[in-house]
N, C-alpha and C positions, 0 to 999 in steps of 0.2 A: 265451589261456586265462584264466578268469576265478579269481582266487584260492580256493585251495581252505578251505570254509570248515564248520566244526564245528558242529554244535550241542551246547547246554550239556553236557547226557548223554554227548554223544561227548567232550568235552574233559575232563569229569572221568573216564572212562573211560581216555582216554588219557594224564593225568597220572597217575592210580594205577599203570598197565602199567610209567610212567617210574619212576616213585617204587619199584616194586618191583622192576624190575633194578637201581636201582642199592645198593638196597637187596640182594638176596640176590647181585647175581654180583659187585658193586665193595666191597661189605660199608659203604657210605655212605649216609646221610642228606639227602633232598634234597628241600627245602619246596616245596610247591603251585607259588607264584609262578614258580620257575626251571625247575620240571619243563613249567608249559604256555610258556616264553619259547621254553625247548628245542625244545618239539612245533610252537609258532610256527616257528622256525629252519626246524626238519627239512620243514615243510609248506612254506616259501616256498622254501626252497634245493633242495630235493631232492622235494620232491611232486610234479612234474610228468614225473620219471623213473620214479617208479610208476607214476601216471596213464596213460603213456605207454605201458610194460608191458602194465597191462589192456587197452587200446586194440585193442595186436597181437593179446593172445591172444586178447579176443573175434573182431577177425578172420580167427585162423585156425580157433578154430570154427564160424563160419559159411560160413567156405570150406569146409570139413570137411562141413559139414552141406547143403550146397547139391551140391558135388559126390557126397553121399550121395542125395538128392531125383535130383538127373540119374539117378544109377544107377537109382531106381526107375522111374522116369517111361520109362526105354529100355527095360526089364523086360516093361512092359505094352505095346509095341509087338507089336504082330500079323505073321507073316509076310506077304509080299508076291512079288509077280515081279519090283515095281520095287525097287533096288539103289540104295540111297544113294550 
């Protein structure tokens, strides 16, 4: 897997999100530099267990969704004499 990688926008997005829990649920103060080290951290050590998550659950929507396609596509099958 290729390192999961931010752009500018997204990395100050997600230093503020850090800055602001630890700001209203730990009632602390935590500057730019250590909040993106953190987001560093949590993307190298731990992003690839999310990653991995979406992964599944897009596959089990298109499993969902293909077994939904089957059901139609047998829907429009015509009667017949021959017997699958």
């Amino acid at each position: 897997m290729q390192p999961i990688k931010f752009s500018r926008e997204e990395t100050r997005a997600l230093v503020g999100e850090i800055q602001d829990y630890f700001r209203e649920e730990l009632d602390q103060q935590i500057g730019a530099i250590p909040a993106e080290m953190l987001m560093q951290f949590f993307a190298e050590k731990m992003g690839a267990y999310f990653y991995n998550r979406g992964l599944y659950d897009a596959q089990a929507l298109v499993r969902k969704k293909l077994d939904d396609v089957s059901d139609e596509i047998f829907g429009l099958e015509q009667p017949t004499k021959h017997l699958r």
